[in-house]
C-alpha positions in Angstrom: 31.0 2.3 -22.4 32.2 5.7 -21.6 31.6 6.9 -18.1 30.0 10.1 -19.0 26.7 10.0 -17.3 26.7 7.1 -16.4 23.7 5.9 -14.0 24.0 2.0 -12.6 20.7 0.2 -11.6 20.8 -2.6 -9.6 18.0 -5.0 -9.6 18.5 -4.3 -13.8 15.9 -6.7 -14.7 13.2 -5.7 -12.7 9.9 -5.0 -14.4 10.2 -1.0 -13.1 14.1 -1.0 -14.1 13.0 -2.8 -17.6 10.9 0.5 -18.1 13.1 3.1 -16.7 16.2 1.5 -18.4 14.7 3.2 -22.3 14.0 6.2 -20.7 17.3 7.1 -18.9 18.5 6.3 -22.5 16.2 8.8 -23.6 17.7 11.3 -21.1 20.9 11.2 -22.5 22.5 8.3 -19.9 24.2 5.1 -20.7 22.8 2.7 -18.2 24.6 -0.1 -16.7 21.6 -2.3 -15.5 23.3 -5.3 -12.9 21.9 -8.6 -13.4 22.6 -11.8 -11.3 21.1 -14.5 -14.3 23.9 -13.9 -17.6 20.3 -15.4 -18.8 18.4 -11.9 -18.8 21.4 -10.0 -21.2 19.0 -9.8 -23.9 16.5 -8.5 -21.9 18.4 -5.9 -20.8 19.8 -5.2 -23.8 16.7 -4.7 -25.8 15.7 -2.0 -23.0 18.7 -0.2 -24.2 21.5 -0.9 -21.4 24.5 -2.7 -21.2 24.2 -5.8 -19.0 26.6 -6.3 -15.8 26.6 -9.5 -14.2 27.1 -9.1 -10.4 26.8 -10.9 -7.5 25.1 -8.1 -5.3 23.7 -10.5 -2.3 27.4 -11.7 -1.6 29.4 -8.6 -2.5 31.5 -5.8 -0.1 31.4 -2.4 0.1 34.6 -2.5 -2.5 33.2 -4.7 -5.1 30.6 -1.8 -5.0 32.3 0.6 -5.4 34.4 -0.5 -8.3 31.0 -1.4 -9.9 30.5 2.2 -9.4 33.4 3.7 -10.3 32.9 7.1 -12.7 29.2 7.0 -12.7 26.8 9.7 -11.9 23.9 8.0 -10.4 22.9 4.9 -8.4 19.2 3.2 -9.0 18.3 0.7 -6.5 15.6 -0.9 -7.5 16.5 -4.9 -6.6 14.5 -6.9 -4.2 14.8 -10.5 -2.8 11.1 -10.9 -3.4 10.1 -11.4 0.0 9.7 -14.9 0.4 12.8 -15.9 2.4 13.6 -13.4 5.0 17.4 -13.9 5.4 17.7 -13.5 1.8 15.4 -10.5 2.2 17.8 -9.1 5.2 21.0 -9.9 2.7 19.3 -7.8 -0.5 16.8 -5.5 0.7 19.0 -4.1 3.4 22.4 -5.6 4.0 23.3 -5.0 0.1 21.5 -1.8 0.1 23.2 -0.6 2.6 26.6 -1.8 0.7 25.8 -0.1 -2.5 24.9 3.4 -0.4 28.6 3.3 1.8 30.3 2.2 -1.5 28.9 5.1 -3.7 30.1 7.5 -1.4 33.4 5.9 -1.4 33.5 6.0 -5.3 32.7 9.3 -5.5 29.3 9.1 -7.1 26.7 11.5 -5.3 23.5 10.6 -6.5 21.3 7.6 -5.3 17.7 6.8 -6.1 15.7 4.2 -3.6 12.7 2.9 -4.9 10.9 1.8 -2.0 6.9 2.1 -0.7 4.8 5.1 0.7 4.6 4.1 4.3 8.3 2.8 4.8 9.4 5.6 7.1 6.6 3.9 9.0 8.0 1.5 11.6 6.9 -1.4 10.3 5.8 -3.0 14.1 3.1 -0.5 13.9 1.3 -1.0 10.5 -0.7 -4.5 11.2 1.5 -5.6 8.7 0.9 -9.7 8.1 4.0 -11.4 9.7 5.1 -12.1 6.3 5.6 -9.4 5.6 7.2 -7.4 8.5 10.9 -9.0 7.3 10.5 -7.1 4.0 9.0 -3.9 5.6 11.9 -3.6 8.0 14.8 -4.4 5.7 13.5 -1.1 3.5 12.6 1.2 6.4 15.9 0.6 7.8 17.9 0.5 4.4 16.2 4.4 4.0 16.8 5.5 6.9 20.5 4.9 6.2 20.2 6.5 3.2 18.6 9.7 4.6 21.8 9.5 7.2 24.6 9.6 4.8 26.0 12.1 2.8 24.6 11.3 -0.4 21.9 13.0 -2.5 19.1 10.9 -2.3 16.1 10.5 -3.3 13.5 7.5 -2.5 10.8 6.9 -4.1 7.6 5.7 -2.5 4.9 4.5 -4.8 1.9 2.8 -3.5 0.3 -1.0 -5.2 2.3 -1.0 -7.9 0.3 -2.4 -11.1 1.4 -3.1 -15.1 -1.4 -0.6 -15.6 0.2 2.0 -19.0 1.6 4.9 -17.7 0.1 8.3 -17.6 2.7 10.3 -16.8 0.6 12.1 -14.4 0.8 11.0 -10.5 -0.4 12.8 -6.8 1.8 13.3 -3.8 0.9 11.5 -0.6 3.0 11.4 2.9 4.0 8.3 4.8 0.9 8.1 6.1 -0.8 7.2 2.8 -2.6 10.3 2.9 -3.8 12.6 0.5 -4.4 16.1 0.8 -4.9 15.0 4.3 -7.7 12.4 3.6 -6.5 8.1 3.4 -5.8 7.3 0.3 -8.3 4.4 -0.6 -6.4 1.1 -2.3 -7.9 2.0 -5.4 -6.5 5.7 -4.8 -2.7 3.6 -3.9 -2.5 2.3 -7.4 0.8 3.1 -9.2 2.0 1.9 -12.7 5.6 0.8 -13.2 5.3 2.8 -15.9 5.1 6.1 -13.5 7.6 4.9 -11.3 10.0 4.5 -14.0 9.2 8.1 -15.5 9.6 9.3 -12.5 13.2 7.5 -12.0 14.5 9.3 -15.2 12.8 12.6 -14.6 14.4 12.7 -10.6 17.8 11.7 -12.3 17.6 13.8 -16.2 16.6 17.0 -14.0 18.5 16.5 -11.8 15.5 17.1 -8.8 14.5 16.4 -5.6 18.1 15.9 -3.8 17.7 14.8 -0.5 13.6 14.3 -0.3 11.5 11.6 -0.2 9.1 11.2 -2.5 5.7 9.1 -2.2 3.2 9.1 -5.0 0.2 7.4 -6.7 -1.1 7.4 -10.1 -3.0 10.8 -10.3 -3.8 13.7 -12.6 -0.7 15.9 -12.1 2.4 15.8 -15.2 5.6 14.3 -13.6 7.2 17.3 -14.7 5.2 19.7 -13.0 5.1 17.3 -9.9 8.7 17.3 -9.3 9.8 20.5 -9.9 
């Protein structure tokens, strides 16, 4: 695969990455999308992108950063799942974190987080179950490394996400799950993958919102007009 626009997702067989993967296509990128399971190659490649097997959860900042070596962009979009927190820690943060240090050593400038609306939030104030306070911290402090380094970044922060069709149409909130300065209602937080994958290849095909963070709902605004 040539290394001309090149974007790498990690976490490639995700159900948001599985929906971005045709669309980055569509934007003129060849996608690498970084699998741990050989298992899911057909998955992958039916979405249009060239499966890597990697070990991310055990892998340095130089095994990175080979990975990465001559692309243009970096998608995170892997999770542990949340159900064992060390393994949590080890993806949602510790390799996170590896993948951000080892872009910049490679070179490669751009890096897209998907994480949630409220993860700037420290998650010891939310009333988040105990369950889920593992998860919560590993992405709050995996952004906040992000927003610290050098790279243009953008994270994403959609609210519940759902397998509801996308509408290519979503509405800004802040961390605080508010919109327009009113709570957004749990109805109100409900974002398709769908969205969240348009919005992935819109950040990365124009080239937008360097350096911001970006939390959003399904809504009744065009991606396109959103993100300008």
């Amino acid at each position: 695969m040539a290394d001309q626009r090149r974007v790498v997702i990690l976490g490639g067989h995700g159900k948001v990455a599985l929906l971005a993967e045709p669309k980055l296509k569509e934007e003129g990128f060849a996608v690498d999308a970084v699998i741990r399971n050989p298992a899911q190659s057909d998955d992958v490649r039916a979405a249009g992108a060239n499966p890597v097997v990697f070990d991310m959860e055990h892998a340095n900042v130089d095994a990175f950063a080979e990975l990465f070596e001559g692309a243009v962009a970096v998608v995170f979009s892997a999770g542990a799942g949340g159900d064992d927190p060390v393994r949590t820690h080890a993806v949602d943060y510790q390799a996170a974190v590896n993948a951000m240090d080892a872009a910049q050593k490679a070179g490669v400038r751009r890096f897209v987080m998907v994480s949630y609306d409220t993860a700037s939030r420290d998650p010891e104030s939310m009333g988040w179950p105990e369950s889920f306070v593992p998860y919560a911290r590993a992405k709050h402090d995996a952004d906040a490394h992000l927003r610290d380094s050098s790279l243009d970044y953008t994270i994403l922060g959609p609210g519940v996400l759902t397998l509801e069709p996308e509408s290519d149409k979503i509405v800004l909130s802040d961390d605080h799950a508010m919109i327009d300065g009113k709570p957004a209602t749990a109805e109100q937080r409900a974002t398709s993958r769908g969205n969240v994958a348009a919005v992935i290849a819109r950040v990365l095909g124009a080239d937008v919102a360097k350096r911001k963070t970006i939390a959003f709902y399904d809504g009744d605004k065009p991606i396109d007009e959103t993100l300008i």
